[in-house]
Backbone as a printed PyTorch tensor [residue, N CA C, xyz], in Angstrom:
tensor([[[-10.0990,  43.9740,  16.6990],
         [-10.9950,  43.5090,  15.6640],
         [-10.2390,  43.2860,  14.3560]],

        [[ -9.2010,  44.1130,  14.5020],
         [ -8.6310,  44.3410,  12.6700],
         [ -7.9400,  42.8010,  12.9310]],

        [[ -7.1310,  42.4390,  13.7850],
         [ -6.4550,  41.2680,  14.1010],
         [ -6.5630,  39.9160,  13.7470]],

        [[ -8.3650,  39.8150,  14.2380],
         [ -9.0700,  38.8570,  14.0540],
         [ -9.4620,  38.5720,  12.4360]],

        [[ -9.8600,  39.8210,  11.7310],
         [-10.0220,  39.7220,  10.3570],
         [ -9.1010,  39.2970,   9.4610]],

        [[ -7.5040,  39.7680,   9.8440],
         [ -6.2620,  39.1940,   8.9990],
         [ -6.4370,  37.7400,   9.2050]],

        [[ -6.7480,  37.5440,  10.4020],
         [ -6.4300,  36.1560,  11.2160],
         [ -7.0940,  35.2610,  10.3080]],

        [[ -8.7650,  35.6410,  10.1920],
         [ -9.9240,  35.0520,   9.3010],
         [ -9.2650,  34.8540,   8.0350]],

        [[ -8.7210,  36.0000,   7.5400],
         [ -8.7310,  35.9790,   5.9640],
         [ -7.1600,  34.9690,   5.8440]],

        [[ -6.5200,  35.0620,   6.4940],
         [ -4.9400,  33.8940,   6.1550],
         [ -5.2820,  32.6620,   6.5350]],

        [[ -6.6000,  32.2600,   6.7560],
         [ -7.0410,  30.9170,   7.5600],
         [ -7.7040,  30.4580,   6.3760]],

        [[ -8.9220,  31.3490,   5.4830],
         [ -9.5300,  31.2180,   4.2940],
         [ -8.5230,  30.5660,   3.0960]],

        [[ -7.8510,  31.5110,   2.8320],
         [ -6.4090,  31.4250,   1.8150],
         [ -5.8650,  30.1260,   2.2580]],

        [[ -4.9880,  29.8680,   3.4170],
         [ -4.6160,  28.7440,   3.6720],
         [ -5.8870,  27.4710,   3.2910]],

        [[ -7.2570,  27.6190,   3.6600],
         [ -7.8720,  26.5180,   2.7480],
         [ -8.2310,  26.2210,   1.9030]],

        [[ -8.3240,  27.5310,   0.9560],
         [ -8.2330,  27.6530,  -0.5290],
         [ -7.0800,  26.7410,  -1.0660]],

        [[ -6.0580,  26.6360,  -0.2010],
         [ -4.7630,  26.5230,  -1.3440],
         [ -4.5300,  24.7330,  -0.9700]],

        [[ -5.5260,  24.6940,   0.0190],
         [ -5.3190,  22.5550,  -0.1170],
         [ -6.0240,  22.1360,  -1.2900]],

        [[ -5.6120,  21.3560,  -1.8140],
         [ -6.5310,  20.6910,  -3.1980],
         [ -6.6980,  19.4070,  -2.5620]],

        [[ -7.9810,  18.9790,  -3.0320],
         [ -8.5340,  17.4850,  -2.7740],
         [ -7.4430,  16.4170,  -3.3550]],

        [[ -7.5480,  15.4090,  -2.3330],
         [ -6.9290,  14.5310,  -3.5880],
         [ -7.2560,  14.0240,  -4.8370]],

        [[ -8.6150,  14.0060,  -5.6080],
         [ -9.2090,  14.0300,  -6.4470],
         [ -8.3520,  15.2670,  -7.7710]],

        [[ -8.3360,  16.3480,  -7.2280],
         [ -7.7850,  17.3180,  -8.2220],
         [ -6.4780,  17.1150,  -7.9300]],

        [[ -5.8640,  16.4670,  -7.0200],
         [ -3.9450,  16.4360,  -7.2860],
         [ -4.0260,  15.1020,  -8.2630]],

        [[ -4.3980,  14.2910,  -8.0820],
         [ -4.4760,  12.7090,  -9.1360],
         [ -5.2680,  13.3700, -10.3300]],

        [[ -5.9500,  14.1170, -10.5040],
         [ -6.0220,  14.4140, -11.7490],
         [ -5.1830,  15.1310, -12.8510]],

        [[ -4.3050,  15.8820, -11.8880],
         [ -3.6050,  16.6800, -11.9570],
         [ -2.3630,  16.2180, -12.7590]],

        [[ -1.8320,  14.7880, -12.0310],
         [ -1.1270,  13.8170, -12.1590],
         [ -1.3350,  13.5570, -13.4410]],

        [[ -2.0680,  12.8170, -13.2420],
         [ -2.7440,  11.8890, -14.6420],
         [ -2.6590,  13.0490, -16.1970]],

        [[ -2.8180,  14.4230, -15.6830],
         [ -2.8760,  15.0390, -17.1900],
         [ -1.4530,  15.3780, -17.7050]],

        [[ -0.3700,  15.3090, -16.4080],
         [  0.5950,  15.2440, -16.8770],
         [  1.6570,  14.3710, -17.1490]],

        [[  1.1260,  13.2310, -16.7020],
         [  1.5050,  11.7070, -17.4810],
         [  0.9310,  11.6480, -18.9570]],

        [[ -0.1730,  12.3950, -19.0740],
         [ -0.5110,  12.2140, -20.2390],
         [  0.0010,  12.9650, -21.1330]],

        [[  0.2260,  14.1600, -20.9720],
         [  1.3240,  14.8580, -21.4780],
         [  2.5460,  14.5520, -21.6580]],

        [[  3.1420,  13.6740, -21.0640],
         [  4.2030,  12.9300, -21.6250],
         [  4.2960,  12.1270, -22.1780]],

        [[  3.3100,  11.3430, -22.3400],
         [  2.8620,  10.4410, -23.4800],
         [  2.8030,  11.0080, -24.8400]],

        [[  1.7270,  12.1220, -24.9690],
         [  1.6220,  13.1670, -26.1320],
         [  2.8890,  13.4050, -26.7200]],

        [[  3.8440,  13.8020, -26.1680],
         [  5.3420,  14.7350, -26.6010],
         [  6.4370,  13.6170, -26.3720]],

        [[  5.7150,  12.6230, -26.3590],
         [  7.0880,  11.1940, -26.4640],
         [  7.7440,  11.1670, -25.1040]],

        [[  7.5240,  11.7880, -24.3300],
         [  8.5540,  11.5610, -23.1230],
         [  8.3140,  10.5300, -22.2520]],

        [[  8.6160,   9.5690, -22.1220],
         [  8.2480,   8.1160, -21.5710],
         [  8.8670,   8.1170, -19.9740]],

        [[  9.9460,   8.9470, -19.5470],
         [  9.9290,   9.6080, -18.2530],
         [  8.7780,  10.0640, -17.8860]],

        [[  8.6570,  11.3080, -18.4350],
         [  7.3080,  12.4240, -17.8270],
         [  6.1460,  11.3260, -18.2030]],

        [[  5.6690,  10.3290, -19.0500],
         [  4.5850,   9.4890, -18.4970],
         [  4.4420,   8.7530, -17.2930]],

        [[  6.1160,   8.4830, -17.1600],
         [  5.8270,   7.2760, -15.8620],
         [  6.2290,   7.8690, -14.6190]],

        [[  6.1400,   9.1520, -14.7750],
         [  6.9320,  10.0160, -13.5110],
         [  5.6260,   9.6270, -12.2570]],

        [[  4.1860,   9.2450, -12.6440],
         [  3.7280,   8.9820, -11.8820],
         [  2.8130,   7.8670, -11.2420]],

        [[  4.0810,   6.9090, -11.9070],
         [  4.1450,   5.6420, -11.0430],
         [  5.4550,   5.5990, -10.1120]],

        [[  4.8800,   4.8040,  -9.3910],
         [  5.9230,   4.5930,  -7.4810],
         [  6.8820,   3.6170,  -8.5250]],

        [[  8.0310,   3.3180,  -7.7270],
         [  9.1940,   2.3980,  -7.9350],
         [  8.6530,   1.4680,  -7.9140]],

        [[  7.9180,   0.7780,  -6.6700],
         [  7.4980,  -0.6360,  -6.7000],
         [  6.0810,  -0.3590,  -7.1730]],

        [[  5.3960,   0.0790,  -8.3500],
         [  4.0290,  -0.3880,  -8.9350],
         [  3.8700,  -1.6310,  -9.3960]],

        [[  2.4850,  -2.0830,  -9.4160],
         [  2.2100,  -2.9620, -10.1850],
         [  1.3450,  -2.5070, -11.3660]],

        [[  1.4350,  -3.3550, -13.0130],
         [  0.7710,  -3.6470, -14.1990],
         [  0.5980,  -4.5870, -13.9900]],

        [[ -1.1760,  -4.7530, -14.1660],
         [ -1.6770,  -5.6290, -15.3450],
         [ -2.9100,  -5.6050, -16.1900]],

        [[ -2.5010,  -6.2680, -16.9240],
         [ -3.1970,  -6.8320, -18.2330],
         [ -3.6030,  -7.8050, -18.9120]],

        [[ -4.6390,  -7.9560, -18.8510],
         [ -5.3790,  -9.9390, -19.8810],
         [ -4.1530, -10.6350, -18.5450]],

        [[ -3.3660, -11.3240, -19.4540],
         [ -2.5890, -12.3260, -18.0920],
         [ -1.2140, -11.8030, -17.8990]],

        [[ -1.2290, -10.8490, -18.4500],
         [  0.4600,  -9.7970, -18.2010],
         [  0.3320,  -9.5530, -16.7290]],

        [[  1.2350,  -9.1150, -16.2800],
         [  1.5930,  -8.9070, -14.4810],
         [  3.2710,  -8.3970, -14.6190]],

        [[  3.0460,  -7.3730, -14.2600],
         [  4.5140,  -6.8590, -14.5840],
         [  4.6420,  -6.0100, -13.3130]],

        [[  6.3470,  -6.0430, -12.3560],
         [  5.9550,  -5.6240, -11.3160],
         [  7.3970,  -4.3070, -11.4930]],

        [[  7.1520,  -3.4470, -10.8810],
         [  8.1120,  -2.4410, -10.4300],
         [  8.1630,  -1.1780, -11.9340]],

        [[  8.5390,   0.0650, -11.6190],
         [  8.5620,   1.1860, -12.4610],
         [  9.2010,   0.7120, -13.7810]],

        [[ 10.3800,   0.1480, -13.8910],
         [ 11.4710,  -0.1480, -15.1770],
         [ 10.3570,  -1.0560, -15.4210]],

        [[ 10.3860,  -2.0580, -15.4740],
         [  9.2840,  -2.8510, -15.5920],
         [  8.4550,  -2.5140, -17.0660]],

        [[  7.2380,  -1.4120, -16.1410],
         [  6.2510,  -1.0320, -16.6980],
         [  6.7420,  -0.1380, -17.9670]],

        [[  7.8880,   0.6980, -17.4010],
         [  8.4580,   1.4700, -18.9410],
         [  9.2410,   0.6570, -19.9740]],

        [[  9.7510,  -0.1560, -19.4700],
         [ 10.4100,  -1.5950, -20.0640],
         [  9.2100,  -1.4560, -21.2250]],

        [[  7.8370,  -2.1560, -20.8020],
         [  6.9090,  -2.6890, -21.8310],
         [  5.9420,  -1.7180, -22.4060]],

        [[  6.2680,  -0.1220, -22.1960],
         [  5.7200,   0.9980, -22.8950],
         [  6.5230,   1.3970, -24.1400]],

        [[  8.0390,   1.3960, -23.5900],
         [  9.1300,   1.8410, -24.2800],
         [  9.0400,   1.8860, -25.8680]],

        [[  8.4200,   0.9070, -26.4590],
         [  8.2190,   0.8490, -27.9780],
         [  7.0620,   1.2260, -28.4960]],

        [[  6.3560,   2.0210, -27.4480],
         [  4.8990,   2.6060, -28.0030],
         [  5.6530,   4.3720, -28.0910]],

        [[  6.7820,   4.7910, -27.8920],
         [  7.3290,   6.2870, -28.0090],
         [  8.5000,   6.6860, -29.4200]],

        [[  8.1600,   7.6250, -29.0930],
         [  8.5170,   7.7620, -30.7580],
         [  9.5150,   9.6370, -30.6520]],

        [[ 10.0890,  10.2270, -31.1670],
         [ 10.4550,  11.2930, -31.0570],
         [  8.8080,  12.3450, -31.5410]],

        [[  8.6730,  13.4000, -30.6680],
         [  7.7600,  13.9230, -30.6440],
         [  6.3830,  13.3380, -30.4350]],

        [[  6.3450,  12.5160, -30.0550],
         [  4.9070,  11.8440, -30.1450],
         [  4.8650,  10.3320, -29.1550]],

        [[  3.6260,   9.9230, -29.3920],
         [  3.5010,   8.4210, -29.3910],
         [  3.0020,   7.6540, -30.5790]],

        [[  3.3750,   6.6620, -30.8850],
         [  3.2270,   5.8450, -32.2130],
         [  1.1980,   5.2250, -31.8810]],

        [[  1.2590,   5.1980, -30.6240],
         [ -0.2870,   4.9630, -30.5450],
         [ -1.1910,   6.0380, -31.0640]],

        [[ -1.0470,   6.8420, -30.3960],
         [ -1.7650,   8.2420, -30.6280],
         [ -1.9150,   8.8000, -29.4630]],

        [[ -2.5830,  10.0640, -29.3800],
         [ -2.7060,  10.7760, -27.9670],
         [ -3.5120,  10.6150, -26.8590]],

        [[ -2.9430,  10.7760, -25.4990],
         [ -3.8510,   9.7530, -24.6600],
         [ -4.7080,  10.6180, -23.7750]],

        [[ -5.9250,  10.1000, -23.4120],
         [ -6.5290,  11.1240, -22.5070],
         [ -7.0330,  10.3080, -21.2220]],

        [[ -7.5760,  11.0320, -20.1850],
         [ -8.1300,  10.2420, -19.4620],
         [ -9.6920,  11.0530, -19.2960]],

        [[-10.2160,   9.6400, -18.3830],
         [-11.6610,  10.5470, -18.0000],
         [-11.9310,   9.9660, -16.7230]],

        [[-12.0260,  10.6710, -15.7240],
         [-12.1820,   9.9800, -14.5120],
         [-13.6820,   9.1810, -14.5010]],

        [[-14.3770,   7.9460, -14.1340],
         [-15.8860,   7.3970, -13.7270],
         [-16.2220,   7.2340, -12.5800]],

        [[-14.9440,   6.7960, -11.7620],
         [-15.4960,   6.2210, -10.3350],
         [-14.3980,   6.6480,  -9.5460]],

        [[-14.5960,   7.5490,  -8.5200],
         [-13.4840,   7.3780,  -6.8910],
         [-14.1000,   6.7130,  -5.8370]],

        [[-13.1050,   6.4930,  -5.1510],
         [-13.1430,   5.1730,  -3.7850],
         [-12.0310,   6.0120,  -3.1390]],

        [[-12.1710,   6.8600,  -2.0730],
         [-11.4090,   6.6940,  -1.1060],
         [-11.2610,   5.5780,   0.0770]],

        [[-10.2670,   4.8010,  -0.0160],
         [ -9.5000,   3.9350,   0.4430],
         [ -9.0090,   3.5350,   1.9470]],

        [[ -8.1990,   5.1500,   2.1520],
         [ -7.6550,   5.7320,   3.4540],
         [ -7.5310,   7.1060,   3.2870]],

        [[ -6.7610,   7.6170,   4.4030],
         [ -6.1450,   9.2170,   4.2900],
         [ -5.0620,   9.2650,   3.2390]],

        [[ -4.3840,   8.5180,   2.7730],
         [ -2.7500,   7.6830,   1.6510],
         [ -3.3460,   6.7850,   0.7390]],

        [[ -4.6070,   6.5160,   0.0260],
         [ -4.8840,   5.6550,  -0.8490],
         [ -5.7190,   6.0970,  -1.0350]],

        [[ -6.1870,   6.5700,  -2.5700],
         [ -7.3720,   6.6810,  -3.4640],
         [ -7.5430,   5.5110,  -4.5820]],

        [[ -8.5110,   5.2050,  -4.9450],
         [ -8.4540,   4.3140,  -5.9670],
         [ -9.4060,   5.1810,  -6.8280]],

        [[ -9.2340,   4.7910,  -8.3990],
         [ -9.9280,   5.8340,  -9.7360],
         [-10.3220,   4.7160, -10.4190]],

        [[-11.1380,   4.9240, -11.3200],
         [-11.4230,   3.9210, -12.1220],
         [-11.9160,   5.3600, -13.2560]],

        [[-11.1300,   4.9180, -14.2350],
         [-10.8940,   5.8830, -15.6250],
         [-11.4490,   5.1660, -16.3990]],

        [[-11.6650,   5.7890, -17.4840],
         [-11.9650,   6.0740, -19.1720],
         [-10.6940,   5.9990, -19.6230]],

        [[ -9.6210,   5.8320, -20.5560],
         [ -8.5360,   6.1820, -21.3640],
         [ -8.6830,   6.1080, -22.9450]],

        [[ -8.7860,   6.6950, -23.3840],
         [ -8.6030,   7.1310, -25.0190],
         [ -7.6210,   7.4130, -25.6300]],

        [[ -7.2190,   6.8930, -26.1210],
         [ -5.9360,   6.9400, -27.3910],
         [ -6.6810,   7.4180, -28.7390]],

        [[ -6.2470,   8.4930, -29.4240],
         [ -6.8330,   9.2730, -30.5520],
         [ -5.3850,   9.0380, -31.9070]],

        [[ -5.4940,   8.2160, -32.6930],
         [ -4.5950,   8.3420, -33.6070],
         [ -4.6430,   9.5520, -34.2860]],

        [[ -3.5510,   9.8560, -35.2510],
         [ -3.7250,  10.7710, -36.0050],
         [ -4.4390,  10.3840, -36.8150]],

        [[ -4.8420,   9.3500, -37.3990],
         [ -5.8400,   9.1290, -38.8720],
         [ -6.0910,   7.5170, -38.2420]],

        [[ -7.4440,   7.3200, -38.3680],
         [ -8.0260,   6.0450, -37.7640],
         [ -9.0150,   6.1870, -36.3320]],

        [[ -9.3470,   5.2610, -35.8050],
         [-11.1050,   4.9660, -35.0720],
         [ -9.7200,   5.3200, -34.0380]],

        [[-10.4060,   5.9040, -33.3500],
         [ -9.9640,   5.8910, -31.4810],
         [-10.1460,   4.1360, -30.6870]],

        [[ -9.3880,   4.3140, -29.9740],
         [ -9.1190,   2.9110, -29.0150],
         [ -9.8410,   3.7090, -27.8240]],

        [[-10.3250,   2.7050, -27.1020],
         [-10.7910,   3.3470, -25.7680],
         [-10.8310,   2.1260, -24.7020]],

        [[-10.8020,   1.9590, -23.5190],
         [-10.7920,   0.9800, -22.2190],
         [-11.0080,   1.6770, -21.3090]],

        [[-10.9760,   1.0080, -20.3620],
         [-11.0760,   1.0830, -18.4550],
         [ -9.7310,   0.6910, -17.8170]],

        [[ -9.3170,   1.5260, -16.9490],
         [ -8.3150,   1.2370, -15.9140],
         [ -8.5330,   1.2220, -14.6860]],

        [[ -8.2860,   0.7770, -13.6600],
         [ -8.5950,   0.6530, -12.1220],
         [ -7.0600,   1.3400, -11.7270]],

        [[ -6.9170,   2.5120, -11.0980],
         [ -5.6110,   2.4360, -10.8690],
         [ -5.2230,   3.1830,  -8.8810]],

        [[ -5.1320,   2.0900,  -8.5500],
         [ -4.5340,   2.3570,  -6.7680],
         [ -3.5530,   3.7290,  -7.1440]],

        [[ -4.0290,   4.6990,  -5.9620],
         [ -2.8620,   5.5850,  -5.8480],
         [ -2.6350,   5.6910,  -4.4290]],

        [[ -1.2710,   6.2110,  -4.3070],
         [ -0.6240,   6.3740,  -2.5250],
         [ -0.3640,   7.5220,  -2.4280]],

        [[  0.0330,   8.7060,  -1.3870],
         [  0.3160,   9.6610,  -1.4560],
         [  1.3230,   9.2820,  -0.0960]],

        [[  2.4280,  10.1180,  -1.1670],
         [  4.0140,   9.3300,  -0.7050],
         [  4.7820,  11.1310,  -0.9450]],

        [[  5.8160,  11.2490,  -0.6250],
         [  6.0350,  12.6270,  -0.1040],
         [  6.4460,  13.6880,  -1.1030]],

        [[  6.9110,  12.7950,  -2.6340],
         [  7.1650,  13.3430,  -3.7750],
         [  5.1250,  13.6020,  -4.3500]],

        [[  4.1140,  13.2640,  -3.9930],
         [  3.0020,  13.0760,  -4.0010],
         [  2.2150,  11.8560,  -4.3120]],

        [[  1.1780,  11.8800,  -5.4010],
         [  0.3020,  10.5200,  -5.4580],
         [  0.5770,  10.2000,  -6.6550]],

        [[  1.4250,   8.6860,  -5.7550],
         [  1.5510,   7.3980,  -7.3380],
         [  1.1700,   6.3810,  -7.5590]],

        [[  1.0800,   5.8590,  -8.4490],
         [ -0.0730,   4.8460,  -8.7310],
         [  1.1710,   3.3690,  -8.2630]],

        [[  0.3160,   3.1350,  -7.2410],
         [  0.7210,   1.7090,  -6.6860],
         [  0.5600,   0.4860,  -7.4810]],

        [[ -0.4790,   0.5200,  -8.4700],
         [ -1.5550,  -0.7520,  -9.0950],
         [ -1.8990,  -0.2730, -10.3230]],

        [[ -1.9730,  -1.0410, -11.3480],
         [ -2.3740,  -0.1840, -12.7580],
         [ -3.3150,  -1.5150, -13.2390]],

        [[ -4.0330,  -1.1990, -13.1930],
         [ -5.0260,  -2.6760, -13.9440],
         [ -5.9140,  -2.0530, -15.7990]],

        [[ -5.2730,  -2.2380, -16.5930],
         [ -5.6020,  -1.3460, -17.6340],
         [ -6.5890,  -2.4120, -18.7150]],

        [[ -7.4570,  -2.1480, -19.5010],
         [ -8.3580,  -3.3120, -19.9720],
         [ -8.1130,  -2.5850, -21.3830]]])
């Protein structure tokens, strides 16, 4: 009997400790955003894939350098020159078992001035380093 109970309880624990993909992409996302916050334009784009796609109005920009290519002058030492970014999740779409799609809120908060705010659509894959955004469609 005692056997069966360890057995129960390391089976519990083991499913405690999977996270949805919902809370790993969020997870993601707060620490892209955190690198945005503290200027680090690596730790923002750490979670986009090599081959992602951007776009924007009629921008289309394809692959990781790319996308940091055309962030690169929004970073600043300690900061971002935009202001601080947040997200808010509105809509999930699971896709497949390897593709979620999100559709966010994003807010940029200056230090002094009106907040900016839009919608993003952003494809994610779950690839073995974890889930990166394949597609970035940002408004």
């Amino acid at each position: 009997m005692t056997m069966i109970a360890i057995a129960m309880t390391q089976a519990a624990v083991a499913a405690a400790a999977v996270v949805s993909p919902q809370a790993a992409i969020e997870a993601e996302l707060a620490a892209s955003a955190a690198g945005w916050n503290t200027g680090s334009l690596d730790r923002f784009m750490a979670v986009y894939a090599d081959d992602a796609v951007y776009s924007s109005g009629k921008e289309l920009v394809r692959g990781k350098a790319a996308i940091a290519k055309r962030y690169a002058g929004s970073f600043a030492e300690g900061g971002n020159a935009r202001g601080r970014l947040s997200f808010q999740p509105a809509a999930w779409r699971t896709i497949s078992n390897v593709h979620m799609l999100l559709v966010a809120r994003w807010t940029l908060t200056p230090a002094s001035g009106t907040a900016q705010s839009g919608l993003t659509t952003l494809l994610f894959e779950r690839r073995k380093e974890g889930w990166r955004i394949i597609a970035d469609h940002s408004s």
